[in-house]
N, C-alpha and C positions, 0 to 999 in steps of 0.2 A: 484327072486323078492326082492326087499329093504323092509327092514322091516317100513320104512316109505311107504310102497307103498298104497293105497287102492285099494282093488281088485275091481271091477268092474260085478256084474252079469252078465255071457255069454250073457245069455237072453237078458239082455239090450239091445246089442249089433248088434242084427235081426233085432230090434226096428226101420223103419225107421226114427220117428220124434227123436229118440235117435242119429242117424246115422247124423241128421240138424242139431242138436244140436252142430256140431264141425264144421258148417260150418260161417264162419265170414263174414258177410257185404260186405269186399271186395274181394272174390271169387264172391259173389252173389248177386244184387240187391235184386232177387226176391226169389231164393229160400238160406234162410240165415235161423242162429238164433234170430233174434231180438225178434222175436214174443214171442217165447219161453222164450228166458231171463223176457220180460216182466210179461208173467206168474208167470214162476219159482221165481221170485224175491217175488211175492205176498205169494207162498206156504211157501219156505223158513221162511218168515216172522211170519206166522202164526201158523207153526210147531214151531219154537223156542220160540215164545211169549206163545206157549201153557205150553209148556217144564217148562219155568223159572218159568209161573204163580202157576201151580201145585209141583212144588219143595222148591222153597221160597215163601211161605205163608204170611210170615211176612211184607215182603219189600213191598216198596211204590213201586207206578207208576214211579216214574222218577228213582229210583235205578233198576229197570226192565228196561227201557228204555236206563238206561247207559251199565247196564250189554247186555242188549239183542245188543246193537251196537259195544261193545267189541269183539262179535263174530262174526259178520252180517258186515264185511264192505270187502272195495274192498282188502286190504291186508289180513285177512285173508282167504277170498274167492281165491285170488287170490294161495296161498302157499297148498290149499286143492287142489285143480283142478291138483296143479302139481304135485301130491303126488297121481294120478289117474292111474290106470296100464295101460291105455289108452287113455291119453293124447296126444300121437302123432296123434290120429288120425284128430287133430283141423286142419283147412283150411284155412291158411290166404293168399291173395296174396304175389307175389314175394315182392314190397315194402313193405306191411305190416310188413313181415317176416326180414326185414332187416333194422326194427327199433330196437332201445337197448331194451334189455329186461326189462328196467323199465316202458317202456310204452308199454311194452303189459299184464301189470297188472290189467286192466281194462277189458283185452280181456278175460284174461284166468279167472276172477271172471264172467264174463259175459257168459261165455261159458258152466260154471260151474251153473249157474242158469239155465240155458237153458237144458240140465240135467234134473234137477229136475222139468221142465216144462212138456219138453217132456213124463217123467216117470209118472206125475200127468195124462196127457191127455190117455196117451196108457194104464196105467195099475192101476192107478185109485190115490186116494188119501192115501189111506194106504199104498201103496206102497212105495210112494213118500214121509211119511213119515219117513219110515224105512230107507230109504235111508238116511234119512238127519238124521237120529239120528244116524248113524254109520258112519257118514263124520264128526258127531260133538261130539266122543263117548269121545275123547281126551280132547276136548278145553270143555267140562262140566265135567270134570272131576276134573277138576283143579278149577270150582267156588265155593263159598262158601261166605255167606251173609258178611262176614268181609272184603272181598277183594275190593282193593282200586282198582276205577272204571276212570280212564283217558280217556280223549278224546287226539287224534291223536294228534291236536296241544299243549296240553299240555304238550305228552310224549315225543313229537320231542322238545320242549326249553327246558328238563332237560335233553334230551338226548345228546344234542348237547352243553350247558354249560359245561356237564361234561365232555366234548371233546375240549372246551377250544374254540369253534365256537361262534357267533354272530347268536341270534335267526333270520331266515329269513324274507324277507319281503314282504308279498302275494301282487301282484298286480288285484287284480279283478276289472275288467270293465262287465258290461249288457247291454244287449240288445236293441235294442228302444222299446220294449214292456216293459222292466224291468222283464219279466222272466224268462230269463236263465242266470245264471251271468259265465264269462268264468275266471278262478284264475293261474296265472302263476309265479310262482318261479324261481328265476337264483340260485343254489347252489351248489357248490363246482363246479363253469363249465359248468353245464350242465342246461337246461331247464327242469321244471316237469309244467306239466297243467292239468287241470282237469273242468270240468262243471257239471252245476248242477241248480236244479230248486231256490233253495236257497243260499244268496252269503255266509253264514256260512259254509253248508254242501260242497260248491266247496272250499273251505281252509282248511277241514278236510279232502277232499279227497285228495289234494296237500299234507299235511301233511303225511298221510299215506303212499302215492309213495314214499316219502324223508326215511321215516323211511324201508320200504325195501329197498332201498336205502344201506342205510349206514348196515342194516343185512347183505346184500351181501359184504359187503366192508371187 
């Protein structure tokens, strides 16, 4: 096992809502993880919000809010998931599976919430925290009330000036309701898209794709 690996409880494993949980959309209309990511995304939330609140005492709401999104997005949701000793076991269709692996970074965070849903529902709330404090035992390790707090789009134009690039250019169009707004990037080549209920929050998830992106590069 790689010493980046995280182990994964056998137990887990029996689990069948644990067992949905690597099942994707397009294996399954009906029986998929959607439900579960949507869960899991709420527990997630509410574990780490509890985390930050009771550790940094001092800090305001929106320095919590930055800091709690530092760790809470689809990258690195997505880099945890892969880092799971049981990650093959995800179910994407044949096409799915033969998109580039930047765009199934949405998958494998989404798969990853789903998870922590499933483990909420079968084995209760504590448990489900526990897990998420030893997927997150790393990335809190490393905070502390001084540390300079970026959002994706700001890290991606100094990441990419110091690269000697041209900051990108988000195209987002919404919906005839106004919302869901859909954000689409051409950089270095290739397409990155992303959506989202808000058109800020779909250009910070474009953002974030681009920057694993260029990690892998």
């Amino acid at each position: 096992m790689s010493k980046n690996s995280l182990e994964v409880h056998k137990s887990y494993l029996q689990l069948a809502l644990f067992q949905q949980a690597f099942i994707h959309k397009s294996v399954s209309s009906n029986k998929n993880n959607e439900r579960l990511e949507f869960l899991g995304d709420a527990v997630l939330e509410i574990v780490v919000s509890e985390y930050l609140f009771n550790r940094f005492e001092s800090l305001t709401e929106g320095k919590l809010t930055q800091m709690r999104a530092s760790l809470v997005n689809t990258q690195s949701l997505a880099k945890l998931f892969q880092q799971l000793d049981c990650k093959d076991l995800l179910q994407t269709s044949k096409g799915t599976n033969k998109l580039d692996e930047t765009h199934k970074y949405s998958i494998y965070a989404g798969a990853l919430e789903a998870c922590i849903g499933a483990i909420f529902i079968e084995l209760g709330f504590e448990e489900s925290k526990i897990f998420i404090l030893r997927l997150f035992k790393d990335s809190f390790s490393d905070l502390n009330e001084s540390v300079e707090l970026k959002d994706a789009k700001s890290r991606l134009q100094e990441s990419l000036q110091a690269k000697g690039f041209e900051p990108p250019k988000y195209l987002v169009v919404s919906n005839k309701s106004g919302n869901q707004f859909d954000c689409n990037v051409t950089f270095n080549g290739k397409n990155f898209h992303a959506s989202a209920e808000i058109k800020k929050e779909s250009e910070q998830k474009v953002a974030e794709l681009i920057l694993l992106e260029l990690d892998r590069a």
